[in-house]
PDB file with SEQRES, HELIX, SHEET and CRYST1 records, atoms N, CA, C and O in Angstrom:
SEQRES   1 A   59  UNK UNK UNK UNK UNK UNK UNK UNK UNK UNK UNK UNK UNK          
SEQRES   2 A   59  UNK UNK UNK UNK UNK UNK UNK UNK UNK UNK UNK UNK UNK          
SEQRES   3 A   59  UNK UNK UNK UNK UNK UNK UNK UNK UNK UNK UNK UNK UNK          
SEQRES   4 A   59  UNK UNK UNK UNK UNK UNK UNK UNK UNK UNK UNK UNK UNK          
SEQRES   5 A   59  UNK UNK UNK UNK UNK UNK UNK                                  
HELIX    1 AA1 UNK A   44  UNK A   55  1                                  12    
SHEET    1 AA1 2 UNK A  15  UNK A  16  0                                        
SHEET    2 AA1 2 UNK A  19  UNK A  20 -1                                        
CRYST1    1.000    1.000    1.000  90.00  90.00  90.00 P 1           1          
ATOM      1  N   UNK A   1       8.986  -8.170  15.532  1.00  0.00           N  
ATOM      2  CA  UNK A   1       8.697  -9.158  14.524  1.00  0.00           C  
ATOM      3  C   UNK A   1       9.145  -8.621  13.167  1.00  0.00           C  
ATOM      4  O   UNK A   1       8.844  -7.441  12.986  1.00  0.00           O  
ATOM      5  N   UNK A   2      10.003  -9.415  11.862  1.00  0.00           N  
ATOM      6  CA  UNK A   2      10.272  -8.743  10.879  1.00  0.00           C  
ATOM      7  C   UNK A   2       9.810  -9.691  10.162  1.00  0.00           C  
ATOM      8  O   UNK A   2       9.929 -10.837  10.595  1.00  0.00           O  
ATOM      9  N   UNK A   3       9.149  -9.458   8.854  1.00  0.00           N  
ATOM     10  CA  UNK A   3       8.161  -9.508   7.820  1.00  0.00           C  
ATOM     11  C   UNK A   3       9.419  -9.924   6.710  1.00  0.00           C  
ATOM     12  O   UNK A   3       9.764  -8.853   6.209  1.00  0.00           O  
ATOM     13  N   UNK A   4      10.083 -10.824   6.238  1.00  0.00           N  
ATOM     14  CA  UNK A   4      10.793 -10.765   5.416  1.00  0.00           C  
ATOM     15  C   UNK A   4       9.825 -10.904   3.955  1.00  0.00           C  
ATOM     16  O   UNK A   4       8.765 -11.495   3.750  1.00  0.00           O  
ATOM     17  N   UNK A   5      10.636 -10.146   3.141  1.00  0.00           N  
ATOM     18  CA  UNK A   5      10.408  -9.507   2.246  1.00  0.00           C  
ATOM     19  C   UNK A   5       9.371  -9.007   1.729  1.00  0.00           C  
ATOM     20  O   UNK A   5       8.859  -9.233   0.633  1.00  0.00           O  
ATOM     21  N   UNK A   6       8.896  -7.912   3.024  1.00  0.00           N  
ATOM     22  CA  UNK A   6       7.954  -7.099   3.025  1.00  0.00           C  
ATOM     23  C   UNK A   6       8.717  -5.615   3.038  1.00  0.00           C  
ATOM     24  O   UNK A   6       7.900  -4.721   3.262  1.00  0.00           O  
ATOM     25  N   UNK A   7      10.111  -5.119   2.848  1.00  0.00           N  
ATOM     26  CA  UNK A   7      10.799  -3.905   2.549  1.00  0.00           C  
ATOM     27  C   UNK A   7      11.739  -4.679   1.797  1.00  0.00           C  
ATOM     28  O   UNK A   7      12.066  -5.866   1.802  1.00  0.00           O  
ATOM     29  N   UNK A   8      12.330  -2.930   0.676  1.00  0.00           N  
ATOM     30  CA  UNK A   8      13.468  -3.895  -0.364  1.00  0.00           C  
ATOM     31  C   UNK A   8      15.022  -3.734   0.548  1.00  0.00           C  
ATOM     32  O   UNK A   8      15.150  -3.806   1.770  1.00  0.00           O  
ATOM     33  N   UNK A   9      15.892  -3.545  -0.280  1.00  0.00           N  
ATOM     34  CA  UNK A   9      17.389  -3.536   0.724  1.00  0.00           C  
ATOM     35  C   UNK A   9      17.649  -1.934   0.655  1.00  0.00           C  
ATOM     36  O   UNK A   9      18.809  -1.624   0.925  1.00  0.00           O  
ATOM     37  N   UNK A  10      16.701  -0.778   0.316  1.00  0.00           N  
ATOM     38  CA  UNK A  10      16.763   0.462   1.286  1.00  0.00           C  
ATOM     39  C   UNK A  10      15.924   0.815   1.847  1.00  0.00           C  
ATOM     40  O   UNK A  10      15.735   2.017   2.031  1.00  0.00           O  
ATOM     41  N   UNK A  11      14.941  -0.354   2.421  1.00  0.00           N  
ATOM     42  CA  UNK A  11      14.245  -0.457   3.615  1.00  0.00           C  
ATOM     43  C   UNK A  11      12.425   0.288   3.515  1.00  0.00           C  
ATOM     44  O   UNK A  11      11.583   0.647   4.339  1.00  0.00           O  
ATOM     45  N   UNK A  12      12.544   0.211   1.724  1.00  0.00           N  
ATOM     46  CA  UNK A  12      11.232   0.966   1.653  1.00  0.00           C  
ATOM     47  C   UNK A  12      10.055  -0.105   1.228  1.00  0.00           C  
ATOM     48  O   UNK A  12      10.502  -1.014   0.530  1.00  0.00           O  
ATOM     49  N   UNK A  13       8.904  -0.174   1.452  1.00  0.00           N  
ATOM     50  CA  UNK A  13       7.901  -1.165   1.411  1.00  0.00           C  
ATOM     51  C   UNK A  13       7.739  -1.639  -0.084  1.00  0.00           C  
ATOM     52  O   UNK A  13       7.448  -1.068  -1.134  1.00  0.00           O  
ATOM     53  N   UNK A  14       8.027  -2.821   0.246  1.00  0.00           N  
ATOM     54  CA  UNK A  14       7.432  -3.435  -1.323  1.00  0.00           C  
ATOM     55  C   UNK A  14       6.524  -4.104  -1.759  1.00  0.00           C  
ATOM     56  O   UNK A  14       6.228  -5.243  -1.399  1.00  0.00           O  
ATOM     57  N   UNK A  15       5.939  -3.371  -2.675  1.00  0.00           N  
ATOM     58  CA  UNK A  15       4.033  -3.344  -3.344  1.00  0.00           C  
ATOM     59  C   UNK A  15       3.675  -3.061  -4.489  1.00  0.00           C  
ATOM     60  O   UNK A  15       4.592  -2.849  -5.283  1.00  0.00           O  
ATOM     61  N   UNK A  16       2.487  -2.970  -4.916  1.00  0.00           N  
ATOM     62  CA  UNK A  16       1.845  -2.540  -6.056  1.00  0.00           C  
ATOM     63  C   UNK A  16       0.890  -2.196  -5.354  1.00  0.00           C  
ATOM     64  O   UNK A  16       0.327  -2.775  -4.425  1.00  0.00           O  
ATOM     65  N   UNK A  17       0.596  -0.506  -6.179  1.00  0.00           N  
ATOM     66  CA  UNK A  17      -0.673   0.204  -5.623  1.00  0.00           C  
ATOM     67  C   UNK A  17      -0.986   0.258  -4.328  1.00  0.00           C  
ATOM     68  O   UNK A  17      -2.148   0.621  -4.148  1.00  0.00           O  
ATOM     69  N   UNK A  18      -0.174  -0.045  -3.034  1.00  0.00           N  
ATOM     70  CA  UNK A  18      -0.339  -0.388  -1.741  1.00  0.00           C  
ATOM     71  C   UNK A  18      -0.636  -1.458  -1.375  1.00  0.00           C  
ATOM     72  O   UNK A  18      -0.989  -1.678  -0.217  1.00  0.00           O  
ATOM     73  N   UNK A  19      -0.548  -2.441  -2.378  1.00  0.00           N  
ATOM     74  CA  UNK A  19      -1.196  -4.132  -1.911  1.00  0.00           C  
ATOM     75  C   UNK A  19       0.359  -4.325  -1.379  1.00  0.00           C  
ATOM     76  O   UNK A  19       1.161  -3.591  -1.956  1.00  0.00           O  
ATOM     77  N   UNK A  20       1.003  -5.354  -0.187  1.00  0.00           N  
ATOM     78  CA  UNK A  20       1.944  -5.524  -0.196  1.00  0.00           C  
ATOM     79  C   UNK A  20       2.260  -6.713  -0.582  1.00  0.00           C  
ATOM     80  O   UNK A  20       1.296  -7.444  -0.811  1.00  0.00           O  
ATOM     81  N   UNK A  21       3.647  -7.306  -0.785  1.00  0.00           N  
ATOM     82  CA  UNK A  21       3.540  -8.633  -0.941  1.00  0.00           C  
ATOM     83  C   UNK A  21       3.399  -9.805  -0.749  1.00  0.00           C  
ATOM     84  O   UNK A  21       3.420 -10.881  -1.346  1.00  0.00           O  
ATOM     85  N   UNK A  22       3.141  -9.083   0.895  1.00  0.00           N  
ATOM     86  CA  UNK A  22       2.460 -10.861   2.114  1.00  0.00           C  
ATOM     87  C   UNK A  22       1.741 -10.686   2.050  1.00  0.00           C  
ATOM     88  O   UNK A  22       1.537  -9.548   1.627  1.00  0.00           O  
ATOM     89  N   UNK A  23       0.458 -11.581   2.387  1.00  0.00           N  
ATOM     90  CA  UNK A  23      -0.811 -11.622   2.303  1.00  0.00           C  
ATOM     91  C   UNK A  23      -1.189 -10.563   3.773  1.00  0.00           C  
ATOM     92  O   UNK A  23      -0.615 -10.526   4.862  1.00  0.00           O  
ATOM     93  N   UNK A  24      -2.294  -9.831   3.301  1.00  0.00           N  
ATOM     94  CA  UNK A  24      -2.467  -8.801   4.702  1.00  0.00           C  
ATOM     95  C   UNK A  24      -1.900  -7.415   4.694  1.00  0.00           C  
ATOM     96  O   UNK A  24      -2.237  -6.471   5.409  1.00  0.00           O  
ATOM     97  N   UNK A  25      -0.919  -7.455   3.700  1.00  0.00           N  
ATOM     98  CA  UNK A  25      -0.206  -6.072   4.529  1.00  0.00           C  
ATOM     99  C   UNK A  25      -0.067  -5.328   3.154  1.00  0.00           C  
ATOM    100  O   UNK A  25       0.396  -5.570   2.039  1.00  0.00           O  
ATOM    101  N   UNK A  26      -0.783  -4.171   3.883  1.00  0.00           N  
ATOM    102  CA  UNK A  26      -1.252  -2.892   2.858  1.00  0.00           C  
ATOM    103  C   UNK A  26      -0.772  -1.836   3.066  1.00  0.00           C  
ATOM    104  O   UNK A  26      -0.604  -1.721   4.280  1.00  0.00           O  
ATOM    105  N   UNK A  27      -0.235  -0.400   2.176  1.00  0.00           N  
ATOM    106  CA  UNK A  27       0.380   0.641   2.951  1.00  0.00           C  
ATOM    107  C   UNK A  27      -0.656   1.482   1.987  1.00  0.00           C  
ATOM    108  O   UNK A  27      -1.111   1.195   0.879  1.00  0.00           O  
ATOM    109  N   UNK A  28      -0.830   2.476   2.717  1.00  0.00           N  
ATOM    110  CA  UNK A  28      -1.637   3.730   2.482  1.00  0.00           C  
ATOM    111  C   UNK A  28      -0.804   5.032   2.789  1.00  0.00           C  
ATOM    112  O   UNK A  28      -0.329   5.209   3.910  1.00  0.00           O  
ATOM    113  N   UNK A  29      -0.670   5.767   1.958  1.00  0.00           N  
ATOM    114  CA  UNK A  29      -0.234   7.425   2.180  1.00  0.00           C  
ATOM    115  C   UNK A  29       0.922   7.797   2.116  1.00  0.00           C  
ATOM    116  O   UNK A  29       1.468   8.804   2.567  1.00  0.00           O  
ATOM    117  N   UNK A  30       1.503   6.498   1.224  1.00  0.00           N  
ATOM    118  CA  UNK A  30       3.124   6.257   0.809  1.00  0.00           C  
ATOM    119  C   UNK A  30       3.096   7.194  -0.408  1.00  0.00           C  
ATOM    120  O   UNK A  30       2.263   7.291  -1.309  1.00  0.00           O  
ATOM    121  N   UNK A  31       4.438   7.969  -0.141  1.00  0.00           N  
ATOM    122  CA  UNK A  31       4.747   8.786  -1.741  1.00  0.00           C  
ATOM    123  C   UNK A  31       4.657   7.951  -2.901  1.00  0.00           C  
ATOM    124  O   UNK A  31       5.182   6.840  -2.964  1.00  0.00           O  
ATOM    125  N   UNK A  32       3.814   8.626  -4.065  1.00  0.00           N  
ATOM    126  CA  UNK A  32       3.925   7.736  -5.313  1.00  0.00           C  
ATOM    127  C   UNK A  32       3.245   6.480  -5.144  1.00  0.00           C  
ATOM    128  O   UNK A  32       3.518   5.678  -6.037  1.00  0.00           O  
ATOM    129  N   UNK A  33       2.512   6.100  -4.344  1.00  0.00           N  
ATOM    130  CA  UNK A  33       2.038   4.084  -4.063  1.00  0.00           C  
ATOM    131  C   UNK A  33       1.379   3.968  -5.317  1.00  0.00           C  
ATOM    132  O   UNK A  33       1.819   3.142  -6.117  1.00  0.00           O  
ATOM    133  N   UNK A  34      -0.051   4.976  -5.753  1.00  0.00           N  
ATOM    134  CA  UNK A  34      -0.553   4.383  -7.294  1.00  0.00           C  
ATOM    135  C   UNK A  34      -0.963   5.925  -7.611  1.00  0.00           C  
ATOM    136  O   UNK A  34      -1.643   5.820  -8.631  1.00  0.00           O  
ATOM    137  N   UNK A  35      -0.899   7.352  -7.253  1.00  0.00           N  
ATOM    138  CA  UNK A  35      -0.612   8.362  -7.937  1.00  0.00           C  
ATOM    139  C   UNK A  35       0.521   9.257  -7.463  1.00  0.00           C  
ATOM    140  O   UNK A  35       1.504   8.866  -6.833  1.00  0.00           O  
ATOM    141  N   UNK A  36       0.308  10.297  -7.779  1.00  0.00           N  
ATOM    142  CA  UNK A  36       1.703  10.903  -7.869  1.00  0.00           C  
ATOM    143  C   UNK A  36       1.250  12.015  -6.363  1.00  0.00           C  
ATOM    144  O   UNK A  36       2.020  12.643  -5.637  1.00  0.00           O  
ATOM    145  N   UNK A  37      -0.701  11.891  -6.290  1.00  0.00           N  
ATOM    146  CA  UNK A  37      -0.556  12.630  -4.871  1.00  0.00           C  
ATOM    147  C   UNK A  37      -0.780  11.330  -3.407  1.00  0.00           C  
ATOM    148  O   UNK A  37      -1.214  11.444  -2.261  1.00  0.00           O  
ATOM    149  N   UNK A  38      -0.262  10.234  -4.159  1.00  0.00           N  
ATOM    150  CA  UNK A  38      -0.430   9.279  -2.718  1.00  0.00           C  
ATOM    151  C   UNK A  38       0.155   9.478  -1.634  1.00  0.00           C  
ATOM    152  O   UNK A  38      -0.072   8.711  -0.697  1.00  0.00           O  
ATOM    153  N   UNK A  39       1.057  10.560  -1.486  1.00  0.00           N  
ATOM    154  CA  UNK A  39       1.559  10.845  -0.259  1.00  0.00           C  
ATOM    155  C   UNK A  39       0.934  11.985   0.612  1.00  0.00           C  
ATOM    156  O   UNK A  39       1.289  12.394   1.718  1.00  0.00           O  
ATOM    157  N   UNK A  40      -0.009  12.348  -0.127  1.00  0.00           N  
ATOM    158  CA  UNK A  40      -0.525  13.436   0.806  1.00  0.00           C  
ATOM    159  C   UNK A  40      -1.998  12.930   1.816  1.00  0.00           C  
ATOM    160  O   UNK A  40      -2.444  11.842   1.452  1.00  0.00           O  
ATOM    161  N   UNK A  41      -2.622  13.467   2.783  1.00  0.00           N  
ATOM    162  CA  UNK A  41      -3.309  12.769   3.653  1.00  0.00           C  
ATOM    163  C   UNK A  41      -4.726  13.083   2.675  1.00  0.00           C  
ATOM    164  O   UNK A  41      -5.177  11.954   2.482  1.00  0.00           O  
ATOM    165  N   UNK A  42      -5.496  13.926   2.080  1.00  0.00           N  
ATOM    166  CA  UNK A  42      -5.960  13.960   1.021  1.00  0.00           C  
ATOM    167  C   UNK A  42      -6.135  12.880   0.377  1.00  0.00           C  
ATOM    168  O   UNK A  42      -7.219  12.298   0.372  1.00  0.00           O  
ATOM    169  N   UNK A  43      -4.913  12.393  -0.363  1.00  0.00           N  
ATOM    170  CA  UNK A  43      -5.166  10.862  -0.998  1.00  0.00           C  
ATOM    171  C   UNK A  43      -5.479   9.674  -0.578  1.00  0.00           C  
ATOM    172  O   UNK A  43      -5.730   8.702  -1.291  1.00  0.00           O  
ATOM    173  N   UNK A  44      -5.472   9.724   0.647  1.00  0.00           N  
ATOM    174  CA  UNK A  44      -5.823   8.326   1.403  1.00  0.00           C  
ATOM    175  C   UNK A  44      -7.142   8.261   0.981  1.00  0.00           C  
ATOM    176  O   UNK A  44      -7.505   7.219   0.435  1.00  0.00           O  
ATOM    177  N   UNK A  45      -8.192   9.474   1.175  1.00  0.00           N  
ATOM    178  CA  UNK A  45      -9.719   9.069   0.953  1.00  0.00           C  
ATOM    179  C   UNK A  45      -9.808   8.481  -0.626  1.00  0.00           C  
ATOM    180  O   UNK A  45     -10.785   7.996  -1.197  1.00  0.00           O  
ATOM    181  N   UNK A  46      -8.963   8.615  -0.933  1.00  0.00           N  
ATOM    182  CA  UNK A  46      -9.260   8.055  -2.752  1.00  0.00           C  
ATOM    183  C   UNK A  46      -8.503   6.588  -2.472  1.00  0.00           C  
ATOM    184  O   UNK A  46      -9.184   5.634  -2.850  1.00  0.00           O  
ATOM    185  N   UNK A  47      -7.453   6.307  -1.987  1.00  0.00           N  
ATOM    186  CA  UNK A  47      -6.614   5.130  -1.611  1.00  0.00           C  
ATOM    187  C   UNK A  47      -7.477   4.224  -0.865  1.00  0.00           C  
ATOM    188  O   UNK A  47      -7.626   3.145  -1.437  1.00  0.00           O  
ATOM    189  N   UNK A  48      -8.148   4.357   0.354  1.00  0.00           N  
ATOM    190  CA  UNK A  48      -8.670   3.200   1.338  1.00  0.00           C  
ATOM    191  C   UNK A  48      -9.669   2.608   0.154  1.00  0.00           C  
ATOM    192  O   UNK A  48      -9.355   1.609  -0.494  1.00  0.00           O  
ATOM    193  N   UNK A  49     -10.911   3.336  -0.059  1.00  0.00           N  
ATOM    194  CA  UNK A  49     -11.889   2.192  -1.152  1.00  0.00           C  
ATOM    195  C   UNK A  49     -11.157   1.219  -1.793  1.00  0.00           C  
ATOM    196  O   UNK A  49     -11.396   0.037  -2.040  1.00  0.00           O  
ATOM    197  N   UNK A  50     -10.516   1.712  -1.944  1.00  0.00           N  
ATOM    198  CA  UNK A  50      -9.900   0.585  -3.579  1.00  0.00           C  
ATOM    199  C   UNK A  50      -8.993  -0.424  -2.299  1.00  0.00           C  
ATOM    200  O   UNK A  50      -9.209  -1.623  -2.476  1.00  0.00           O  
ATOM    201  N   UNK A  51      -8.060  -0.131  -1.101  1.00  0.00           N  
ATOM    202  CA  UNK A  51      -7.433  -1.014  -0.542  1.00  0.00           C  
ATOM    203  C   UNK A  51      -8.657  -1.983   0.064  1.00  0.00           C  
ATOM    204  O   UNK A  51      -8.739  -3.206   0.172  1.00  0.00           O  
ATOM    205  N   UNK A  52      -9.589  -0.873   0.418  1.00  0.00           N  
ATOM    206  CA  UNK A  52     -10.798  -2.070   1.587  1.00  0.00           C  
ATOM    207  C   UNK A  52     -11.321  -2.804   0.428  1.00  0.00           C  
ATOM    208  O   UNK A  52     -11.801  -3.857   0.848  1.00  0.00           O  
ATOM    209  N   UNK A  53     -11.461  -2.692  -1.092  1.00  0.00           N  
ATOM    210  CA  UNK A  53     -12.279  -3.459  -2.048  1.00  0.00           C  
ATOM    211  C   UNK A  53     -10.989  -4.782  -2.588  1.00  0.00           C  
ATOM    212  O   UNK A  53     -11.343  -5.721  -3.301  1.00  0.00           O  
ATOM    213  N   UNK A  54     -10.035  -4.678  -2.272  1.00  0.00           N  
ATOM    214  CA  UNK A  54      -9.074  -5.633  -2.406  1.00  0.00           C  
ATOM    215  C   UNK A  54      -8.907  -6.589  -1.101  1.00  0.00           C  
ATOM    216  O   UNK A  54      -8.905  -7.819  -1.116  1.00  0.00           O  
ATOM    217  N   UNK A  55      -8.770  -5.765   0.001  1.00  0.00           N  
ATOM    218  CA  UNK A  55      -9.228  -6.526   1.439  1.00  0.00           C  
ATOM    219  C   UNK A  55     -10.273  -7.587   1.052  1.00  0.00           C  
ATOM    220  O   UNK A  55     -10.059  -8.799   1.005  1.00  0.00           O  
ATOM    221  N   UNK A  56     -11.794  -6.769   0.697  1.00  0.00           N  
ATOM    222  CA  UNK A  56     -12.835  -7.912   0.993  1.00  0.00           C  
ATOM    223  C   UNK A  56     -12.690  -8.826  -0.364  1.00  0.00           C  
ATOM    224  O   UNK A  56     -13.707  -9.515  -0.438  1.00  0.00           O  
ATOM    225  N   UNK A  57     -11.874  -9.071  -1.381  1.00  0.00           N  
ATOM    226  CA  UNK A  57     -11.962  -9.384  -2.733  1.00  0.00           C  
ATOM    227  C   UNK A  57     -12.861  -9.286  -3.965  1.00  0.00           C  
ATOM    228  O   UNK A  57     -13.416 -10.081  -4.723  1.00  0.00           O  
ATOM    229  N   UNK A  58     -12.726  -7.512  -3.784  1.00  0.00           N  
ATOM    230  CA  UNK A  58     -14.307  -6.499  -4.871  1.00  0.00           C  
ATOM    231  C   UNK A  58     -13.212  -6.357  -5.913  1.00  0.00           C  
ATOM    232  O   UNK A  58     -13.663  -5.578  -6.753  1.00  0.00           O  
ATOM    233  N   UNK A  59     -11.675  -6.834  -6.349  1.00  0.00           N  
ATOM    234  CA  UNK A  59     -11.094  -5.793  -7.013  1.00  0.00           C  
ATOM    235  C   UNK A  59     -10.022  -7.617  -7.664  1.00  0.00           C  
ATOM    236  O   UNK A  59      -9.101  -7.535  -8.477  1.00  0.00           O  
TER     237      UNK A  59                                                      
END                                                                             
């Protein structure tokens, strides 16, 4: 199944802060997503709150 224009044309996900731009689709633990350590597995525990508070609409 492909998600159009859910990656740009070098195939990397396109978002803000990990929100993506279809409704639903979120990326977590992407280099750079909203700090500069979002790529490390570390940052996810700071990343999910804020994605699950946008999920349920807290944000």
């Amino acid at each position: 199944m492909r998600l159009s224009d859910a990656l740009d044309a070098a195939g990397q996900p396109v978002h803000t802060d990990g929100v993506g731009v279809l409704p639903g689709l979120y990326f977590a633990g992407l280099d750079f997503a909203s700090t500069r350590k979002s790529g490390i597995i570390l940052a996810i525990a700071e990343e999910a709150p804020r994605l699950v508070g946008h999920i349920l609409g807290h944000s």
